[in-house]
RODO-2510 file (C-alpha; in nm, 4 decimals, decimal comma):
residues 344
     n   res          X          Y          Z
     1     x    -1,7653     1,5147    -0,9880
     2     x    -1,7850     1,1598    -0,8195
     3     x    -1,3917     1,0636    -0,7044
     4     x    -1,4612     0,7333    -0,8742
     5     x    -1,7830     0,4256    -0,9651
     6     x    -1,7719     0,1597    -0,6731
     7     x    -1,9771    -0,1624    -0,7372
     8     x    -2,0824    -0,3087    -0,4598
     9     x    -2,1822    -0,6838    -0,4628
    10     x    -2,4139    -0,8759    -0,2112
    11     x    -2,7092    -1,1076    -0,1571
    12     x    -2,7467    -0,8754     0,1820
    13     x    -3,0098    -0,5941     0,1001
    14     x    -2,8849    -0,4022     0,4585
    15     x    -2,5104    -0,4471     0,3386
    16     x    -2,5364    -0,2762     0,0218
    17     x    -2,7204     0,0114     0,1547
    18     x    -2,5111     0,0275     0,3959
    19     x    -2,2293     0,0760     0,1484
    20     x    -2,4585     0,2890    -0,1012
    21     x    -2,5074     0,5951     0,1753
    22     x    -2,1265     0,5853     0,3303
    23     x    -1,9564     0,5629     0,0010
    24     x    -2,1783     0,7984    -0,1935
    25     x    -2,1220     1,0370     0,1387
    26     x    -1,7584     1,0079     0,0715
    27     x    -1,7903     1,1109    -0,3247
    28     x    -1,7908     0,8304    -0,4825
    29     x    -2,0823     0,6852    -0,7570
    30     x    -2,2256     0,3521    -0,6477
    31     x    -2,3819     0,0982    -0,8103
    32     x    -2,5125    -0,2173    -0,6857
    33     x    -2,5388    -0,6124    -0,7749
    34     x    -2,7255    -0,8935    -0,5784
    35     x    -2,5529    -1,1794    -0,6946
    36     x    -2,2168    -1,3043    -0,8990
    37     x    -2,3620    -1,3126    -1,2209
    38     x    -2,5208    -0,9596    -1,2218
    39     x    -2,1633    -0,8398    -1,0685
    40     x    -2,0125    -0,9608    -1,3946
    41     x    -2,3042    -0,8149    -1,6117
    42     x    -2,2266    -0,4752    -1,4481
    43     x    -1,8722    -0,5094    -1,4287
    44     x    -1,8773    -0,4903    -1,8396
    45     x    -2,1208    -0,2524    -1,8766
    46     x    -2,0820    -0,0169    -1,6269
    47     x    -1,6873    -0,0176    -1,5998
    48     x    -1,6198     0,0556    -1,1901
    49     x    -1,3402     0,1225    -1,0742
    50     x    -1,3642    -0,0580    -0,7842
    51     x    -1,5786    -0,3732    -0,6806
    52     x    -1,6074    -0,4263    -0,3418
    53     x    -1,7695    -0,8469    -0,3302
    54     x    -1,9050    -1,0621    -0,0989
    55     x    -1,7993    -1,4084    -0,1311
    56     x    -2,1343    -1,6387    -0,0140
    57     x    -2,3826    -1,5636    -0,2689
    58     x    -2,6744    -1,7802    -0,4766
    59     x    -2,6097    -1,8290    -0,8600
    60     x    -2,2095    -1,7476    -0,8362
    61     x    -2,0564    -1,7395    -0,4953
    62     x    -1,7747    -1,4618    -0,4389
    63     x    -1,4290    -1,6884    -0,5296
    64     x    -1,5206    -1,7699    -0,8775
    65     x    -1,6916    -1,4427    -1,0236
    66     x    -1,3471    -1,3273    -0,8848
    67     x    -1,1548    -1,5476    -1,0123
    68     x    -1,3834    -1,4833    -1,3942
    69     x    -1,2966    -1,1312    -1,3703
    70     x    -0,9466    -1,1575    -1,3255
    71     x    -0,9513    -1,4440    -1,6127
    72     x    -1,1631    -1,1739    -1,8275
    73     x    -0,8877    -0,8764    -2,0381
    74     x    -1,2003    -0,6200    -1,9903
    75     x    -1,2383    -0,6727    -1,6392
    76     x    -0,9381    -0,7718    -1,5281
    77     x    -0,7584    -0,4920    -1,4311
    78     x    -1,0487    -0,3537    -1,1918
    79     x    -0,9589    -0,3834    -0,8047
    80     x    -1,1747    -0,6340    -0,6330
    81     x    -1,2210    -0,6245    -0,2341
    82     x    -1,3541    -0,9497    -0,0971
    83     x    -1,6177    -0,8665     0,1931
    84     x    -1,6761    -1,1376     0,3630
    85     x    -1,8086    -1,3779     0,7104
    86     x    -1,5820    -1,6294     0,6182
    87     x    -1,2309    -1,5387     0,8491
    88     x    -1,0305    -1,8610     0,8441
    89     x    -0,6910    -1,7853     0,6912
    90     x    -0,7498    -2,0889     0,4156
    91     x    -1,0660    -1,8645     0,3139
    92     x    -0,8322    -1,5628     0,2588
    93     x    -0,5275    -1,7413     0,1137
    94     x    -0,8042    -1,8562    -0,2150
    95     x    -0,9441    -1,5152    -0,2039
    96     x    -0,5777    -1,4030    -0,2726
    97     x    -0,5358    -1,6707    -0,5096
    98     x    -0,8308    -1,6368    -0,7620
    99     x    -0,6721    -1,2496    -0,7869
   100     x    -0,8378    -1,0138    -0,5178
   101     x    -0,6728    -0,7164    -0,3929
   102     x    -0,7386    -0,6806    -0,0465
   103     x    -0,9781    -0,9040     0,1983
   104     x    -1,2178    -0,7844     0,4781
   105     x    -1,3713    -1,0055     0,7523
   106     x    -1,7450    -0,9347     0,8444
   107     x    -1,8414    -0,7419     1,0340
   108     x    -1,6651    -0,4561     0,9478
   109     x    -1,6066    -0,0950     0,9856
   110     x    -1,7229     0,1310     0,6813
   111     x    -1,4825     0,3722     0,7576
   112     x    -1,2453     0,0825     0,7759
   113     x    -1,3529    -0,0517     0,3857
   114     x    -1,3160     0,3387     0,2813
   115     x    -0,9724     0,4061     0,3922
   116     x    -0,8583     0,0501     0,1879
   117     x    -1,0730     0,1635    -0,0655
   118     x    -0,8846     0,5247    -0,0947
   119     x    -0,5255     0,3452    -0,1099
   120     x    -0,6256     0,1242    -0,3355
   121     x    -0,7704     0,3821    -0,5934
   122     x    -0,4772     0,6374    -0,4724
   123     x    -0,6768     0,8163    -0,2987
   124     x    -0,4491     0,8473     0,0083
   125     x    -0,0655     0,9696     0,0679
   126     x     0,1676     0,6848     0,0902
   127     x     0,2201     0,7238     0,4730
   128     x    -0,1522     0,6575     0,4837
   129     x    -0,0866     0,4044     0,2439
   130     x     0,1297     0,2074     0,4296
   131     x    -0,0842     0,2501     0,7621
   132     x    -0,3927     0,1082     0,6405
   133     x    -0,1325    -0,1870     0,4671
   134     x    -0,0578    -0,2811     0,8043
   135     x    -0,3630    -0,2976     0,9335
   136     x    -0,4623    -0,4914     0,6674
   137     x    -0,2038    -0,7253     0,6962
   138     x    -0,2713    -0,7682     1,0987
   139     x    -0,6526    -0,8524     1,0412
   140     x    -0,5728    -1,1132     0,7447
   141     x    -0,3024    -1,3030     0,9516
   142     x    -0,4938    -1,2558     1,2384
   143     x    -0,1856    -1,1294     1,4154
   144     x    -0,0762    -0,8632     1,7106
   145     x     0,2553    -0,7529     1,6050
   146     x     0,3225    -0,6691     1,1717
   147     x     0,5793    -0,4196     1,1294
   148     x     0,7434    -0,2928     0,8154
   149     x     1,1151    -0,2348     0,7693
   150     x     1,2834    -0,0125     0,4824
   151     x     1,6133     0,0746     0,4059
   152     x     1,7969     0,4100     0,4985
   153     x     2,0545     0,5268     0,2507
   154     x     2,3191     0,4106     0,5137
   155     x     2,1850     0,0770     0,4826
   156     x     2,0283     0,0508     0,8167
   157     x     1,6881    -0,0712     0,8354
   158     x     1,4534     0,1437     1,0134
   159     x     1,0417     0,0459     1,0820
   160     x     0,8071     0,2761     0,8941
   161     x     0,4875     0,1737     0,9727
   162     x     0,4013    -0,1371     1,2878
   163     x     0,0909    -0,2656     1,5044
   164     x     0,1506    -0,3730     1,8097
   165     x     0,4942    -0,2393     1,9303
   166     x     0,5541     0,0899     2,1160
   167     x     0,6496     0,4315     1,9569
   168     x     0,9821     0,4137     2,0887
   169     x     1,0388     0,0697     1,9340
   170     x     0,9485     0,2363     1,6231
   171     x     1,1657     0,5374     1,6657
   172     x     1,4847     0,4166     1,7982
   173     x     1,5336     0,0953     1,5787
   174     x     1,7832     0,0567     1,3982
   175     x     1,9053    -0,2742     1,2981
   176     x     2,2420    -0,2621     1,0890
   177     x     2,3418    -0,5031     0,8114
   178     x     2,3659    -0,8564     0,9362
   179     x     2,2162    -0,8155     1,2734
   180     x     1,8602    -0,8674     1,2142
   181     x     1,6046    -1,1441     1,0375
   182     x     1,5068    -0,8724     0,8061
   183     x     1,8627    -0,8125     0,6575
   184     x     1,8903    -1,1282     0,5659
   185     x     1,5327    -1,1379     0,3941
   186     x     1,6273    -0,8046     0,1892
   187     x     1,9544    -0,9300     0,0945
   188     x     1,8336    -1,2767     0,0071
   189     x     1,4724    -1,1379    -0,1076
   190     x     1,3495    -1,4789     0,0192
   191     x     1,0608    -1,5497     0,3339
   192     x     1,1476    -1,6717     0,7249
   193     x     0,9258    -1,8648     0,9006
   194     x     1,0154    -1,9530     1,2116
   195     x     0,7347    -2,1603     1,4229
   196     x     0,9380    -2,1212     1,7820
   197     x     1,1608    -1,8267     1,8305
   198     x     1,3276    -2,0058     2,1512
   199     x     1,4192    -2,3309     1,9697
   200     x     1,5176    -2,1298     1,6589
   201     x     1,7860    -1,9170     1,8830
   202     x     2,0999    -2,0746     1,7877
   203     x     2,0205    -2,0646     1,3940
   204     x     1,9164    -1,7174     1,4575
   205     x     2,1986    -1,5990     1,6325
   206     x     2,2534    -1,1879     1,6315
   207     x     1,9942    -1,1931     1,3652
   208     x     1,7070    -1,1801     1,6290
   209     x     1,6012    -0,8177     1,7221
   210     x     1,4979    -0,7422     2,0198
   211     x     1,1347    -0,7162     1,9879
   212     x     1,0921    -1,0815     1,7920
   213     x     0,9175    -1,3155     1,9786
   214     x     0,7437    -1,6741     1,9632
   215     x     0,6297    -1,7473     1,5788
   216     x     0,7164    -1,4665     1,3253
   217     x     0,7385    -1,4416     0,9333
   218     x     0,9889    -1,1890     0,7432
   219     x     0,9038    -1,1570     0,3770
   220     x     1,0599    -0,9257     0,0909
   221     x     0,8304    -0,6295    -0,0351
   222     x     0,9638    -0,6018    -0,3250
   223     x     0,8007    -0,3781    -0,6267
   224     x     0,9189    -0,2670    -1,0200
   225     x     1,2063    -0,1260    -0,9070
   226     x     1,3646    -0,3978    -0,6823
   227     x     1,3620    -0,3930    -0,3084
   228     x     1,1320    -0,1603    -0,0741
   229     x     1,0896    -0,3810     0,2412
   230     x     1,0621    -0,6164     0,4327
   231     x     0,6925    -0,7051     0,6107
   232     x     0,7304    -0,8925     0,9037
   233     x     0,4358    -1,0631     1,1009
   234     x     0,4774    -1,1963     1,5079
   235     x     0,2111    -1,3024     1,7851
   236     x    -0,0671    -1,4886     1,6189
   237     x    -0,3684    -1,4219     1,7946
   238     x    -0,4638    -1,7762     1,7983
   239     x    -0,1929    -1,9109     1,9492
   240     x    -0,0861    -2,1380     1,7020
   241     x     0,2282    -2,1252     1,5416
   242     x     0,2742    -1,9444     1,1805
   243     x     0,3280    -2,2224     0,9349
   244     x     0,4276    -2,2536     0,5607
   245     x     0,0592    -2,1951     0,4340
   246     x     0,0469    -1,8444     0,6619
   247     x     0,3783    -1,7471     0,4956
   248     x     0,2530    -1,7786     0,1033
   249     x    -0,0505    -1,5826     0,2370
   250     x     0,1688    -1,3164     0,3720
   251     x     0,3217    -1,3546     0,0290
   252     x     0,0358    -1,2450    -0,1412
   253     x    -0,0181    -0,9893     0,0983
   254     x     0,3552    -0,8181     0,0253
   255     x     0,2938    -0,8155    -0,3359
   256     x    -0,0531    -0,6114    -0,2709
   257     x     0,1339    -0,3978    -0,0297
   258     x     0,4120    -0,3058    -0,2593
   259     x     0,1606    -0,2433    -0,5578
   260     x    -0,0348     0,0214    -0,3490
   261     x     0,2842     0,2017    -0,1868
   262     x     0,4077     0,2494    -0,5336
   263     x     0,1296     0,4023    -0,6743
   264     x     0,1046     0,6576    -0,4023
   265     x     0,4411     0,7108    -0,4219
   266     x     0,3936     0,7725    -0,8412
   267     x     0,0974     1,0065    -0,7085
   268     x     0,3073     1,1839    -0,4803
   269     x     0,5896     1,2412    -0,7035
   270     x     0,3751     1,3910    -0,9691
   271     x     0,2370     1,6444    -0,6520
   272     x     0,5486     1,7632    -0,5838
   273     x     0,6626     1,8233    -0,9600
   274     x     0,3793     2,0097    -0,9980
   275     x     0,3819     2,2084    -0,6401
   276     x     0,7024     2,2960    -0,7608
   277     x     0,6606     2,3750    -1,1410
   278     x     0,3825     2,6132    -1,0156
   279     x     0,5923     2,8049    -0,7677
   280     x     0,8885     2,8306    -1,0582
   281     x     0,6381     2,9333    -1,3447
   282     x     0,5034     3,2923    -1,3119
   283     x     0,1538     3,3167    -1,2824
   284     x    -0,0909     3,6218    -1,3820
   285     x    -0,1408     3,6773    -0,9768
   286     x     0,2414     3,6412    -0,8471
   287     x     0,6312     3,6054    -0,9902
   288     x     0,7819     3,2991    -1,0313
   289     x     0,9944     3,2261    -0,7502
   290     x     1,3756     3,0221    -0,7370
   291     x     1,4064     2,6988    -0,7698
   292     x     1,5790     2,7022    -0,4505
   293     x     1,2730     2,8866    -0,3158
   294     x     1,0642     2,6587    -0,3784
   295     x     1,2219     2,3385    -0,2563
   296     x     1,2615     2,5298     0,0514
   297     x     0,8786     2,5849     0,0774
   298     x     0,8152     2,1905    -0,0333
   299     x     1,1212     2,0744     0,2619
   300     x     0,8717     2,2830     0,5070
   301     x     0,5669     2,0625     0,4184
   302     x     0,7614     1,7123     0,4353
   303     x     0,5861     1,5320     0,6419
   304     x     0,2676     1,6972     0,6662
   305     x     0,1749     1,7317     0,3015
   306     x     0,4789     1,5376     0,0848
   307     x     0,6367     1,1498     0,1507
   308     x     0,9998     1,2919     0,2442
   309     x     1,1971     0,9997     0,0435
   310     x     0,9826     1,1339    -0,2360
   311     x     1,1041     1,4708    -0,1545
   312     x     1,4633     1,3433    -0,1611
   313     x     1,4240     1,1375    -0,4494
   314     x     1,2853     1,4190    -0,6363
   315     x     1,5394     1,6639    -0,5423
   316     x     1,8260     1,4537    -0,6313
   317     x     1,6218     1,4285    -0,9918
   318     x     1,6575     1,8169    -0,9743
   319     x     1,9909     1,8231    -0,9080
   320     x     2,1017     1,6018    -1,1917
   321     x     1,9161     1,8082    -1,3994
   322     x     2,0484     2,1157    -1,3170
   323     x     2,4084     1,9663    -1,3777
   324     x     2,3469     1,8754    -1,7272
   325     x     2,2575     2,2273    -1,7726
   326     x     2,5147     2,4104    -1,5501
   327     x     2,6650     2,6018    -1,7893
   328     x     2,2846     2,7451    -1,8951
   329     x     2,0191     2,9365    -1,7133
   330     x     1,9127     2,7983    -1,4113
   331     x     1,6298     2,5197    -1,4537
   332     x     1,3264     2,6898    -1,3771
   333     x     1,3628     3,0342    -1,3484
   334     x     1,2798     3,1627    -1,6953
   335     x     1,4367     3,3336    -1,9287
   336     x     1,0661     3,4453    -1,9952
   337     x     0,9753     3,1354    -2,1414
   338     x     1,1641     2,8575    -2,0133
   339     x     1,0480     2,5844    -1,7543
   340     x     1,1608     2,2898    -1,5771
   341     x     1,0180     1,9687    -1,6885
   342     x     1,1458     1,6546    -1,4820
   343     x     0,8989     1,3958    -1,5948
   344     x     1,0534     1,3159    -1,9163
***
């Protein structure tokens, strides 16, 4: 069974084979337009769930059949990846404006376009998620240094996911409440730009963290549920300074961001509710097991196999549970019949 229909879109007969044997390697059913109007044709009749679309093509160029798509209630929920030659941040800022998802300079990588592809579709655990986010975010701003900051339950802001800065940058920050650029973002949920980090220093103050320097941007990632970053953006590989046009890009960017963590985090959630209904159910070949038991075996694979604030937030949903019900049988272990349900 195919993991999903991509429809891939452009005038380039190499390109779309290309894309026809790597994706169709991977699992996934292709099917194939040369130009913007027949991407619209097959968008309604063959219902992808992914289109993957150059942008210079005859009849319809990329930005408006994108932009008809998203205007379109049939098609306008389907994912759209613009794959294109044109790398000038102006070109990506409309790409992000006439509604695509993600954005991806020519030449390119397949395996690069496949790993997007899987977070997009949820294809890919949220750690993996946020990694290819990154790197997403570094090749659209054209920048060294993107890092993403999220809260601890102590309120310190630690970086889960960065380009550019060394593993024990990313492991031993820390920045406290009102001693970094990014605090200030989360608690305001509103973007920095600063153009010059040296003639910014006395507005910054003990907001600057140690490894800020020259131009940066700090926006809020912020999803359904409020608050779950901060994506911050430093070193432009160009040289010049980020301005107010790179920050509504990056904008963009932290809305597509916090749209794909979520849904792998909805995906994950559901993995370990059922990982753990299945150990607490008996089965024909083995006993059900404790609940306890079983969140011990799930703790084991944090990290490797489950998101461990997912772990935490789903444990915490277990333990309100089970104190609604503390004066009944334990959630989970049967009475012969009985399970625990957690998702409503």
């Amino acid at each position: 069974m195919a993991k999903g229909k991509i429809l891939v879109v452009d005038d380039e007969i190499y390109i779309v084979h290309i894309l026809d044997v790597s994706l169709g390697t991977e699992g996934y059913e292709v099917v194939t337009a040369l130009d913007g109007e027949q991407a619209i044709e097959k968008a309604n009749s063959e219902h992808p769930d992914l289109i993957v679309l150059d942008i210079m093509m005859p009849k319809l160029d990329g930005y408006e059949t994108c932009r008809r798509l998203k205007a379109d209630d049939a098609t306008r929920g389907i994912p759209v990846i613009l794959l294109s030659a044109k790398g000038r941040n102006i070109d990506k800022k409309i790409g992000f404006e006439v509604g695509a998802d993600d954005y991806i300079t020519k030449p390119f990588n397949p395996r690069k376009l496949l790993g997007r592809i899987n977070a997009i579709l949820g294809q890919a655990a949220s750690e993996d998620v946020l990694k290819l986010a990154i790197e997403m975010v570094a090749e659209v701003m054209n920048a060294r240094v993107v890092s993403l900051l999220t809260p601890e339950p102590d309120g310190d802001f630690v970086i889960r996911a960065a380009i550019g800065l060394s593993e024990d940058v990313v492991r031993l920050a820390h920045i406290r409440p009102g001693t970094g650029v990014a605090t200030w973002v989360a608690e305001n949920c509103r973007p920095v730009c600063v153009t010059n980090m040296d003639s910014e220093r006395e507005v910054l103050g003990s907001r600057r963290t140690q490894h800020q320097s020259g131009s940066f941007l700090s926006v809020p990632v912020e999803g359904e549920q409020g608050l779950l970053g901060v994506l911050n953006v430093a070193q432009p590989i160009t040289q010049k300074s980020f301005d107010a046009e790179d920050c509504h890009l990056l904008l963009h960017l932290a809305q597509r961001v916090a749209a794909a963590w979520e849904q792998a985090l909805t995906m994950e959630h559901v993995a370990v509710e059922d990982a753990c209904e299945s150990m607490t159910i008996g089965r024909p070949h083995r006993p059900a097991v404790r609940r306890g038991v079983a969140m011990n075996e799930i703790r084991r694979l944090t990290g490797r196999q489950f998101d461990p604030p997912v772990v935490d937030a789903f444990e915490r949903a277990l333990n309100e549970v089970e104190a609604q019900y503390e004066n009944g049988p334990e959630p989970g272990i049967a009475s012969e019949d009985a399970s625990l349900n957690t998702r409503g």
